[in-house]
C-alpha positions as CSV (number, residue, x, y, z in Angstrom):
1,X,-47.1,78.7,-33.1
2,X,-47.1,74.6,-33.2
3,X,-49.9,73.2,-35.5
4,X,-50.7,70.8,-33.3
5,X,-51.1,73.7,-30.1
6,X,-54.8,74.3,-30.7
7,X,-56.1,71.3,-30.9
8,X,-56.4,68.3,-28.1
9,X,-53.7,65.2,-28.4
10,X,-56.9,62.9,-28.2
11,X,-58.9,65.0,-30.8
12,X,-56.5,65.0,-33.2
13,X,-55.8,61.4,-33.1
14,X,-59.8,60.6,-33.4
15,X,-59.7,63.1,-36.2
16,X,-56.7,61.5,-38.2
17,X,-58.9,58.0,-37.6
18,X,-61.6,59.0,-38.9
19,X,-59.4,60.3,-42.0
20,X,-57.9,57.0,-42.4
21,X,-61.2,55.1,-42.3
22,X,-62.9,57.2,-44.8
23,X,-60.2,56.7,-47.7
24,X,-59.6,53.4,-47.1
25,X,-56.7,52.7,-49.4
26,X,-54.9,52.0,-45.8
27,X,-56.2,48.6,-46.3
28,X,-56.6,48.2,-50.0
29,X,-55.4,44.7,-51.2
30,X,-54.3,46.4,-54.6
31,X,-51.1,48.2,-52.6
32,X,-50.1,45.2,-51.1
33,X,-48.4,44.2,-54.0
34,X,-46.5,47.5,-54.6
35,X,-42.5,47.4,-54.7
36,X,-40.5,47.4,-51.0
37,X,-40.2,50.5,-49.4
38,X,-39.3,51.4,-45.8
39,X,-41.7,51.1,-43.1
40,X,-44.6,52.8,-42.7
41,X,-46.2,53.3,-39.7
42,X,-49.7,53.8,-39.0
43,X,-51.4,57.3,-39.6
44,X,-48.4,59.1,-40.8
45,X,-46.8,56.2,-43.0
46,X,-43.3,57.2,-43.4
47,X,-43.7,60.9,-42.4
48,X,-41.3,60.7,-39.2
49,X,-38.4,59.7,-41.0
50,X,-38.9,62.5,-44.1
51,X,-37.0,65.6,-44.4
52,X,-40.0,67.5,-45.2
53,X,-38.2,70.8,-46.5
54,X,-36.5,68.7,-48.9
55,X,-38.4,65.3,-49.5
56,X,-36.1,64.5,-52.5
57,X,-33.1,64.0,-49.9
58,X,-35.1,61.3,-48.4
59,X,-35.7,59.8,-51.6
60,X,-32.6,59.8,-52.7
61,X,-31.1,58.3,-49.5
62,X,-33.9,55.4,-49.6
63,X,-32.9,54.9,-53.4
64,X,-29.7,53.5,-52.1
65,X,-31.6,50.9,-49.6
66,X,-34.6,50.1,-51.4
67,X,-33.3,50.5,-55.1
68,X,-34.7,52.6,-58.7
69,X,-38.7,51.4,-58.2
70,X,-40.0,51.6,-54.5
71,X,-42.5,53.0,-51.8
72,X,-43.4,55.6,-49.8
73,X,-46.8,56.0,-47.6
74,X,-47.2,59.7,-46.7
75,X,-50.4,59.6,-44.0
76,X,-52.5,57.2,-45.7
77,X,-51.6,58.0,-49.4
78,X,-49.2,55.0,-50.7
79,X,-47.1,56.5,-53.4
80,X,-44.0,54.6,-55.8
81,X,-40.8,56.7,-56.4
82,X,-38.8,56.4,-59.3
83,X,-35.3,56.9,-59.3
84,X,-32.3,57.0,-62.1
85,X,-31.8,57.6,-65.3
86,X,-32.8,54.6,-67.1
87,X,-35.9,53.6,-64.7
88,X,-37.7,57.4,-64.8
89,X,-36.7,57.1,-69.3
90,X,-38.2,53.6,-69.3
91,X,-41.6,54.9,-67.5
92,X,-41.5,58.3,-69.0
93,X,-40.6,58.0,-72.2
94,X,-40.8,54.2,-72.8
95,X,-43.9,53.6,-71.0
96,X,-45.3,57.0,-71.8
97,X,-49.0,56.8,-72.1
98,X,-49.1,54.4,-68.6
99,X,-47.4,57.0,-66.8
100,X,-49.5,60.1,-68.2
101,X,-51.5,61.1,-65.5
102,X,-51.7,63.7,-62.9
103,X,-52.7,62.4,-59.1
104,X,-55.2,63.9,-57.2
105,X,-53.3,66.2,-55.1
106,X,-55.6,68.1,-52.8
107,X,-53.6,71.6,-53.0
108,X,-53.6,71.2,-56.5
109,X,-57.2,70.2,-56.8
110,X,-58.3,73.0,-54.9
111,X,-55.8,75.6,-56.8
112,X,-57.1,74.2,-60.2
113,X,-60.3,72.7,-60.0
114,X,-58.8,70.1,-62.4
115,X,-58.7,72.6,-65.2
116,X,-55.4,74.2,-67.2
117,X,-52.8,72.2,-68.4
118,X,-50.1,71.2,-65.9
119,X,-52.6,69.3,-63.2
120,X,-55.4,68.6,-65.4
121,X,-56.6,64.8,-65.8
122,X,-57.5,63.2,-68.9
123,X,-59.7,64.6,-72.1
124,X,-59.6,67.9,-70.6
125,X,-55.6,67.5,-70.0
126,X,-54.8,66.3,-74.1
127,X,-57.2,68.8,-75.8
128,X,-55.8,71.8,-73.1
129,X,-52.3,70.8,-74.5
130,X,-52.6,70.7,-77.6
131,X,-54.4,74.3,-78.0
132,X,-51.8,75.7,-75.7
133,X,-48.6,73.7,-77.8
134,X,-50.7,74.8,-81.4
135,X,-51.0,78.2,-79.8
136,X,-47.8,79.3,-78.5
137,X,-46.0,78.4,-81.7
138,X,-48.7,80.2,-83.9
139,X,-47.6,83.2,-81.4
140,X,-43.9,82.7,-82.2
141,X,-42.3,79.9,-79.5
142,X,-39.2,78.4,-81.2
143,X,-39.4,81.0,-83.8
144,X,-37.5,84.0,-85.0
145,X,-40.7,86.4,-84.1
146,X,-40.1,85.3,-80.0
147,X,-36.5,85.4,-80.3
148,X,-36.9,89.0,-80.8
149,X,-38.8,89.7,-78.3
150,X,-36.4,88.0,-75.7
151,X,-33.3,90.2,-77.4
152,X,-35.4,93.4,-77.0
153,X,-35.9,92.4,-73.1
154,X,-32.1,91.7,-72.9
155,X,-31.7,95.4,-73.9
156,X,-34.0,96.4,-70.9
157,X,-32.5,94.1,-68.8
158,X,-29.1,94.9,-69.3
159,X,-29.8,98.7,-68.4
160,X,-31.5,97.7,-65.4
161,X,-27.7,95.9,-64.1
162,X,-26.2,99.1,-65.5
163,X,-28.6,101.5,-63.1
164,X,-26.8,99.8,-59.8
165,X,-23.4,101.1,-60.8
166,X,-21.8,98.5,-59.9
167,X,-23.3,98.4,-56.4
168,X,-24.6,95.5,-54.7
169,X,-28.5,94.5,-55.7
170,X,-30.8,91.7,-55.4
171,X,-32.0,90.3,-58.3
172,X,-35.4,88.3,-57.6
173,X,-38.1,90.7,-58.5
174,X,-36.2,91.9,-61.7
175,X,-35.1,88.6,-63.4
176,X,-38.2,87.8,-62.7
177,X,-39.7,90.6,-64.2
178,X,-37.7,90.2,-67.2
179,X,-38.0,86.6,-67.8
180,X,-42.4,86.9,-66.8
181,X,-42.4,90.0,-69.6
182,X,-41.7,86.8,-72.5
183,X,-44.3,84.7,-71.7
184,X,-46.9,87.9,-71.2
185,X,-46.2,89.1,-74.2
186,X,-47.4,85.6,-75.6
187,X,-50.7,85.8,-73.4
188,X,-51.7,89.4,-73.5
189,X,-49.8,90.9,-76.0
190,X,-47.8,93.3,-73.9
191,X,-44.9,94.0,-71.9
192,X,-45.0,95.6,-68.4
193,X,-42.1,98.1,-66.7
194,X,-39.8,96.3,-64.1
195,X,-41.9,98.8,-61.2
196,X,-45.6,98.7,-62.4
197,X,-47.1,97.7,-58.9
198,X,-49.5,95.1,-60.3
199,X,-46.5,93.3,-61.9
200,X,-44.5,92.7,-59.0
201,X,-48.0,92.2,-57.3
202,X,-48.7,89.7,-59.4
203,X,-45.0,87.8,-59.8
204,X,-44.6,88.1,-56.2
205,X,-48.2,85.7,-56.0
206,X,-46.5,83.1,-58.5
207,X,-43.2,83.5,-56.2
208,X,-44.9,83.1,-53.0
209,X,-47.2,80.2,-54.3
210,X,-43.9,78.2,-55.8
211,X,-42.4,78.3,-52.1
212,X,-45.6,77.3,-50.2
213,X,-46.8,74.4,-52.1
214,X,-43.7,72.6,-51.8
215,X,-43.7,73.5,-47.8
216,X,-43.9,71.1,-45.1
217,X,-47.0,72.8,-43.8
218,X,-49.0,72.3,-47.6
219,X,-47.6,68.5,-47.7
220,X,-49.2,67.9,-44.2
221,X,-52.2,69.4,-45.6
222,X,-52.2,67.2,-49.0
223,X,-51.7,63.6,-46.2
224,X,-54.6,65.6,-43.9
225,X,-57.1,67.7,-45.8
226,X,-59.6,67.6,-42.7
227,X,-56.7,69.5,-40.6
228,X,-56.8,72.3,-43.2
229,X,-58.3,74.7,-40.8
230,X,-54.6,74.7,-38.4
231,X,-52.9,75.6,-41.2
232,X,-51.9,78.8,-42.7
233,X,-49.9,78.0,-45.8
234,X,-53.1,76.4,-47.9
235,X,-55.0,79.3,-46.8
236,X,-52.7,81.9,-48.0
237,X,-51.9,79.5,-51.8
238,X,-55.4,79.8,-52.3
239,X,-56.1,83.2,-51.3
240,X,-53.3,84.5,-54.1
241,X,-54.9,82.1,-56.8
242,X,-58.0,84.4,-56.6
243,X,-56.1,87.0,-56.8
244,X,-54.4,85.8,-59.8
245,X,-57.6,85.0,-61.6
246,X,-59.3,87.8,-60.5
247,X,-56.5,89.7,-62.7
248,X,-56.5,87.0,-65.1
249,X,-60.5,87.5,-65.2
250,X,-60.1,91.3,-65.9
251,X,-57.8,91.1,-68.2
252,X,-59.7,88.7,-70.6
253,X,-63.0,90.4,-70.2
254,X,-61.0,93.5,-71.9
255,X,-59.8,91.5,-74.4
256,X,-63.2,90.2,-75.1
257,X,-64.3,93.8,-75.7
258,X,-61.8,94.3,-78.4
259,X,-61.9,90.9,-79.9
260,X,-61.3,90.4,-83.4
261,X,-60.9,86.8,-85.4
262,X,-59.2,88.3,-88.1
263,X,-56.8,90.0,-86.1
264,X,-55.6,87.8,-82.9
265,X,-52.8,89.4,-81.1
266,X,-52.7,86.9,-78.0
267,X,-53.3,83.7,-76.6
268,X,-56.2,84.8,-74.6
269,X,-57.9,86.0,-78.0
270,X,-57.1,83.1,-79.6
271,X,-59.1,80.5,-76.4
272,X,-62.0,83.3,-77.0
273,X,-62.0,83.0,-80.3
274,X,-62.2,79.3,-80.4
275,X,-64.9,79.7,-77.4
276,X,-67.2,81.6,-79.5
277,X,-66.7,78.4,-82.0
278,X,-67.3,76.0,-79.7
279,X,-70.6,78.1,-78.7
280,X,-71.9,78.0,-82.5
281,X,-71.5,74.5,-82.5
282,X,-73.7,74.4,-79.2
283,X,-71.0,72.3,-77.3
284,X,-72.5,73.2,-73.8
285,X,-70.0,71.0,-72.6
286,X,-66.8,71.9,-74.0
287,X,-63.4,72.4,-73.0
288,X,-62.8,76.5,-74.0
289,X,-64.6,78.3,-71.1
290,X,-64.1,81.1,-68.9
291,X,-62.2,78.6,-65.7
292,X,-60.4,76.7,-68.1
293,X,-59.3,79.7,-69.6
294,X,-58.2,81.3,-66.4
295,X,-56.4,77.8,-65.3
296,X,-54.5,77.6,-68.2
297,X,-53.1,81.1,-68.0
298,X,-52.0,80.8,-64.5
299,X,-50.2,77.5,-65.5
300,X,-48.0,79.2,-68.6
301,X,-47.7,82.7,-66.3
302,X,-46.1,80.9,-63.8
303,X,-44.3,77.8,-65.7
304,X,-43.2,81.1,-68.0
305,X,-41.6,82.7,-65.3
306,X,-40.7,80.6,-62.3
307,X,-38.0,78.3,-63.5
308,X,-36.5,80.0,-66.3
309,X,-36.1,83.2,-63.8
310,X,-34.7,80.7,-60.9
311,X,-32.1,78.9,-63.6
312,X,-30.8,81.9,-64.7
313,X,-30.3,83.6,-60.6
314,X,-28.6,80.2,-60.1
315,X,-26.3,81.0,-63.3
316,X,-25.2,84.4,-62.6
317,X,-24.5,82.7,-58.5
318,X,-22.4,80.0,-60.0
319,X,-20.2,82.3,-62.2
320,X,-19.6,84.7,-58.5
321,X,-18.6,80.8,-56.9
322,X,-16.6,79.8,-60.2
323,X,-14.7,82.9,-61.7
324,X,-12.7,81.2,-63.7
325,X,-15.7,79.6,-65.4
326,X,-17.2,83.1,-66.5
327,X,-14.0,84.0,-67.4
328,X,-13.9,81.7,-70.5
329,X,-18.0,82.2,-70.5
330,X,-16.8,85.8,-71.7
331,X,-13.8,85.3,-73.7
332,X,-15.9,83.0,-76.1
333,X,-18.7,85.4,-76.4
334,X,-16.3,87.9,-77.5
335,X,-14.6,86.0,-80.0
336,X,-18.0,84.5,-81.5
337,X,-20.0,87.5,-80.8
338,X,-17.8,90.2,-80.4
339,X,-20.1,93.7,-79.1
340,X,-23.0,92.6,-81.3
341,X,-26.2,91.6,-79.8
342,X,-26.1,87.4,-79.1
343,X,-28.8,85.5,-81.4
344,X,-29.5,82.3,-81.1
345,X,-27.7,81.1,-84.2
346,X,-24.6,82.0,-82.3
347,X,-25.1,79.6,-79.8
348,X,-23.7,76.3,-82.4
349,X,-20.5,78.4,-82.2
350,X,-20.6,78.7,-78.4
351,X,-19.9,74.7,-77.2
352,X,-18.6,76.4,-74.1
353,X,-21.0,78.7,-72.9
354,X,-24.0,76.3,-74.4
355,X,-22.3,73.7,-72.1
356,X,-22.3,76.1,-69.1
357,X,-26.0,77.1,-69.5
358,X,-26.7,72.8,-69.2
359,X,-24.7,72.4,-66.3
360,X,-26.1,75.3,-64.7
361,X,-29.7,73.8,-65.4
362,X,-28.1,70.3,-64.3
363,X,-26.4,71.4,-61.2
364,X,-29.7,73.9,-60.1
365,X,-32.0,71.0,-59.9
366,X,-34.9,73.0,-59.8
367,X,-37.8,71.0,-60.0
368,X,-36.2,68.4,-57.9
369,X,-39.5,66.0,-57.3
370,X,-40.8,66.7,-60.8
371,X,-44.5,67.6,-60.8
372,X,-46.8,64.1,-59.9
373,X,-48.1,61.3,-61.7
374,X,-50.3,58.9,-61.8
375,X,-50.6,55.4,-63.8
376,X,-53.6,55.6,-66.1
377,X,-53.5,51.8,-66.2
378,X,-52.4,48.7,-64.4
379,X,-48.3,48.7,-65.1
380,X,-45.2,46.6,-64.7
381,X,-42.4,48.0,-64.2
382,X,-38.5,46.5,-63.3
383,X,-40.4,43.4,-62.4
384,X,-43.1,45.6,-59.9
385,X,-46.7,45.3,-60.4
386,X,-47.7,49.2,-60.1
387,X,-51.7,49.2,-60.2
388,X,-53.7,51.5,-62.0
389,X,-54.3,55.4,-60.4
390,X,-50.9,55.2,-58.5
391,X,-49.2,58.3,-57.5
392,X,-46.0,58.2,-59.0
393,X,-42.8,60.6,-58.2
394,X,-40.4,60.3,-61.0
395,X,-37.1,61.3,-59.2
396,X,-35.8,63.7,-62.0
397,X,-33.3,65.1,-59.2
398,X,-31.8,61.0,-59.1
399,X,-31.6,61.8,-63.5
400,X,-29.7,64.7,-63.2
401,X,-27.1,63.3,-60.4
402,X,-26.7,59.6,-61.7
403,X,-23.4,58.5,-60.7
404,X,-23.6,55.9,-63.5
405,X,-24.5,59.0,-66.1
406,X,-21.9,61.9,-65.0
407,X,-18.5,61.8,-64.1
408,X,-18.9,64.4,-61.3
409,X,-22.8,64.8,-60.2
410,X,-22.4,66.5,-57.8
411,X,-20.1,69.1,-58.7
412,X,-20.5,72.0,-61.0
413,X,-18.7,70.4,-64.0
414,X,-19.4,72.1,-67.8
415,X,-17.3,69.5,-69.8
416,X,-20.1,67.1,-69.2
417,X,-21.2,68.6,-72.3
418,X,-17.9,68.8,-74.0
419,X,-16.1,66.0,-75.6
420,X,-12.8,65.6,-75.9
421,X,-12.4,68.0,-78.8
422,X,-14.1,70.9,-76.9
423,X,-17.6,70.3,-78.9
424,X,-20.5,70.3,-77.3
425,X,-22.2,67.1,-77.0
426,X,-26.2,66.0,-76.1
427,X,-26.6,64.0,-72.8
428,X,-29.1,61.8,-72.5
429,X,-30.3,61.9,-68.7
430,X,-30.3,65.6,-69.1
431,X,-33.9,66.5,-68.2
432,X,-34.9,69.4,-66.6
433,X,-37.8,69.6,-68.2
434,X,-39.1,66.0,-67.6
435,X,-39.7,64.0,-70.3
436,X,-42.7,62.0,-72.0
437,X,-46.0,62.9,-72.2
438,X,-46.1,65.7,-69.2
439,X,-42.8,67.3,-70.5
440,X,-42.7,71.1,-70.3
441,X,-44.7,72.5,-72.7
442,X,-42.3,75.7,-72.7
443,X,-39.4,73.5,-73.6
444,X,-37.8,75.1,-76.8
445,X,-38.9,79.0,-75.3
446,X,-36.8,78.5,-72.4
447,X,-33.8,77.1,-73.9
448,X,-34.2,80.1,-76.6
449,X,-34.6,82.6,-73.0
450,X,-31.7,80.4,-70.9
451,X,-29.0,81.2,-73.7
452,X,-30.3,85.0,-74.9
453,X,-30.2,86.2,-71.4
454,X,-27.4,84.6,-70.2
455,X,-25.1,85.3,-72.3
456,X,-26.3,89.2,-73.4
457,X,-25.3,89.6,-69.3
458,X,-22.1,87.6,-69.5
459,X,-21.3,89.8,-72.9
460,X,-21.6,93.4,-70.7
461,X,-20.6,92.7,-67.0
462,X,-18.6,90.3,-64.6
463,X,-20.5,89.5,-61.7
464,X,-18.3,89.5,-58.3
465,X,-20.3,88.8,-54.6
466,X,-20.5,92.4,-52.7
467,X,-17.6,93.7,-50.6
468,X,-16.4,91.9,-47.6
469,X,-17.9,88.3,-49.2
470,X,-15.7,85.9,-50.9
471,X,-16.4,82.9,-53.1
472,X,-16.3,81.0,-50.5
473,X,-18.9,82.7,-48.2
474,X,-21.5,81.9,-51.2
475,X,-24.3,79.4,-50.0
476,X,-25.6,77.6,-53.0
477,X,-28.2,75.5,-50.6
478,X,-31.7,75.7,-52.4
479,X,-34.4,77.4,-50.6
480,X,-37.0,75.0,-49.7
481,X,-40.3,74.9,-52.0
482,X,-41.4,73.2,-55.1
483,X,-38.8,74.8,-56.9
484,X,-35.5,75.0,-55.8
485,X,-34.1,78.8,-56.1
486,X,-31.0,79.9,-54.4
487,X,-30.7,81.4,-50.8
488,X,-31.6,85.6,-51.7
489,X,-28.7,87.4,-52.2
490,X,-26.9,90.0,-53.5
491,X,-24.2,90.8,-56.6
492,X,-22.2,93.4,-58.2
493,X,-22.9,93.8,-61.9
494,X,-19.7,95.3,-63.1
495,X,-19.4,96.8,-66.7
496,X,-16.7,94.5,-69.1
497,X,-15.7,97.6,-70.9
C-alpha cells in the first residue's frame, strides 16, 4: 500500500504545514547564507529530484553542478554536502573539532536516546569514546590476544565452507556469524555456534535495522516525524532495538551477578565496574549507567559486525567476477604462507593480496553517505560560511571514487595500491572508515579481521558462482540501506587441495 493512501490530499498538506511552521529553520536567516545548491521547493526541498534508494547518486551527480561544498534541503531540514578527497580531509581531519558533531536525526534519536558512542552529542559522546577506545584495547584490539581469537574463528569458518561440499550456499547469516563472534567475544566474553537461534535472532535485528534506516520510507520519516504513524519501517527499527536491549539488558544483569574487579573478563564488566566507581563517588549524574550501557553495546555489536561481514561477502563476489584476480590472491598466499595458518605478520609479505583486501574495501563503498554530522561551531569552509549546528554529509563515497585520486574509480583495480615495483603503497583518500574525530572506533580490529579471514578462505578454496551462472551473470549493484551489501546470492566454496 501507498503511504500517502490513508490519509486525505488536503490533510496531509495541512499536516506537513503545520510541520514546517513549527521548526522554523524554513525561514531562518542563518541558512540563507549556506553554499548554492539546487532548488528546493517548498515542503519537500529537493526530495522530488532524489534517488531515495541511493541518495549518494544524487549527490554525486549534483557534485558535478554545484561543486565539493553545497546544499541540499530534504523537507524542511537544510543540510551541506561535502564531496572529494581534499574538501571531506580539510573538514574532517583539518577542521576536526568544527566538524565533530552528530545531527539530530529523529531515527537515531529515537534508536539511541542520544546515548552510546556512534550518535551520541557532546560530553557524553568524548567520555563514551574514550572508555570504549581505553577498553577494547585493554581487551586485546590491535593486539596479538584478539588476533587469536579471529584465527581460531577462521578455523570454524573454514569448516563451515567445507560442510557444503562444494555446493552452492548463501553466505549472509554465516559471515555474519563469524565476523559478530569477534566483537562478542570482546563484550561478553564468549563465542556463540553459527545455529544458536538467539544468535541469528539477534544478527538478523542488526541486519534488518542496517537496511531500514537507510530506506526511503525511514528518510521520509526523519524530513516528517509527525507522519510516523503511515509508516512501517520506523516502527519495525524500533521494535528490534528493544529487542536488542532487552538481550543486551539480560545479559548484563548476569554479568552483574558474577561481577568481579579483580577479574574482568568483558567490556560489560569493565562499564559495571567503573559504574559501581562512579556510584562511590556519588556522581548521580554520570555517564556509566544502565541505557548508556545498553547504547553503547548495540553501537560496537553492530559496528562489530555489519561492515566488516558486508566487506568481506563483497570480497569473496569480486574474486567469482575477477578469477584471475584470486588466482594470484592464492598463488601469493602459498608462496608466503604456504599450508600454515595466515597471521597478521604475514600480511607485509603479501603487497598483493593486502592490496586486494583495499580495493575490495574501496570498490564496496559501504558506508557510502558516511554516518552524519554536525558543525559544533560557526565554520568557513572553501570560501562558504557554514553556521554553527549544520547537518553535514561528508560524501566519503566522492573520497573513495575521486577521479583526481585513482586512475580507474570506478573499476575494480588492486594496483592502486601497488607501485611500480609490485609493493604495496598507502593511499591517502582511502577512507572507509571516515576519518577525524568520528572515525571508526573499530578501525585497527577490522583491518586485523579483513586480512585473517580473507585470506585463511582464499588459502583453502576457489570460489566459482553456482552451475548455469557465469561471471558475467554476477550483479555487483548494492542493495539499498545504510550500508551497502551485495544483491544475496550464492557461491561454490571449492577445496584448493
Amino acid at each position: 500500500m501507498d503511504w500517502m493512501e490513508p490519509i486525505p490530499a488536503l490533510f496531509l498538506f495541512i499536516l506537513m504545514i503545520s510541520f514546517v511552521l513549527k521548526l522554523g529553520t524554513f525561514w531562518n536567516k542563518s541558512y540563507q547564507k549556506l553554499p548554492p545548491g539546487p532548488r528546493a521547493l517548498p515542503l519537500i526541498g529537493n526530495l522530488h529530484s532524489m534517488d531515495l534508494k541511493r541518495p549518494y547518486r544524487t549527490m554525486l551527480k549534483w557534485s558535478k553542478e554545484y561543486g565539493s561544498v553545497f546544499s541540499i534541503q530534504m523537507g524542511s531540514k537544510k543540510m551541506v554536502v561535502l564531496t572529494g578527497y581534499e574538501t571531506v580531509k580539510e573538514a574532517l581531519v583539518n577542521q576536526a573539532d568544527a566538524f565533530a558533531e552528530r545531527p539530530i536525526v529523529p531515527i537515531l534519536e529515537e534508536i539511541t536516546k542520544g546515548f552510546g558512542v556512534a550518535f551520541s552529542h557532546g560530553e557524553y559522546w568524548k567520555v563514551m569514546r574514550r572508555f570504549a577506545l581505553t577498553t577494547l584495547r585493554d581487551y586485546g584490539m590491535g593486539k596479538r590476544s584478539i588476533e587469536d581469537r579471529i584465527v581460531e574463528e577462521c578455523s570454524v569458518l573454514v569448516k563451515k565452507f567445507e560442510s557444503y561440499q562444494g555446493n552452492p550456499f548463501e553466505t549472509i547469516t554465516i559471515m555474519n556469524a563469524a565476523v559478530a563472534n569477534i566483537i562478542v567475544a570482546i563484550l561478553l566474553d564468549k563465542r556463540f555456534d553459527y545455529e544458536d537461534p538467539t544468535y541469528i535472532r539477534l544478527l538478523k535485528l542488526v541486519n534488518e535495522n542496517a537496511r531500514l534506516v537507510g530506506s526511503s520510507s525511514v528518510l521520509l520519516y526523519n524530513m516528517f516525524p509527525a507522519l510516523g504513524f503511515l509508516l512501517g519501517a520506523p516502527k519495525t527499527v524500533l521494535r528490534n532495538r528493544d529487542e536488542l536491549f532487552a538481550f543486551i539488558n539480560a545479559t548484563f544483569i548476569k554479568h552483574l551477578r558474577d561481577l568481579d574487579e579483580n577479574d574482568q573478563r568483558s567490556f560489560i564488566d569493565s562499564f559495571l565496574i567503573r559504574q559501581q566507581e562512579e556510584e562511590k563517588k556519588n556522581k548521580t549524574n554520570g555517564y556509566f549507567h544502565n541505557e548508556n550501557l545498553k547504547a553503547v553495546v548495540a553501537n560496537l555489536f553492530a559496528a562489530g559486525m555489519e561492515t566488516t561481514s558486508t566487506t568481506l561477502r563483497w570480497g569473496l563476489l569480486l574474486m567469482m567476477k575477477y578469477p584471475e584476480i584470486q588466482i594470484k590472491v592464492q598463488e601469493e598466499i602459498a608462496k608466503v604462507v604456504g599450508s600454515s595458518q595466515p597471521r597478521i605478520e604475514h600480511r607485509t609479505k603479501m603487497p598483493y593480496t593486502d592490496a586486494v583486501v583495499h580495493e575490495i574495501q574501496r570498490f564496496a563503498d559501504v558506508v557510502p553517505t558516511n554516518l552524519p554530522h554536525a558543525t559544533t561551531t560557526d565554520v568557513t569552509l572553501n570560501g562558504y560560511f557554514i553556521p554553527k549546528g549544520t547537518h553535514i554529509i561528508p560524501l566519503l563515497s566522492s573520497v573513495l571514487h575521486d577521479e583526481s585520486q585513482w586512475e580507474k574509480p570506478h573499476k575494480f583495480y588492486p594496483e592502486h595500491f601497488l607501485n611500480s615495483e609490485g609493493k604495496f603503497v598507502k593511499r591517502d583518500a582511502f577512507m572507509p572508515f571516515s576519518a577525524g574525530r568520528r572515525a571508526c572506533v573499530g578501525e585497527s580490529l577490522a583491518k586485523m579481521e579483513l586480512f585473517l579471514f580473507f585470506t585463511s578462505l582464499l588459502q583453502r578454496f576457489t570460489f566459482q558462482p553456482p552451475p548455469g551462472t557465469s561471471q558475467e551473470d554476477l550483479d555487483l549493484t548494492p542493495v539499498v540501506g545504510l550500508t551497502t551489501s551485495p544483491m544475496p546470492h550464492q557461491l561454490c566454496a571449492l577445496p584448493c587441495f
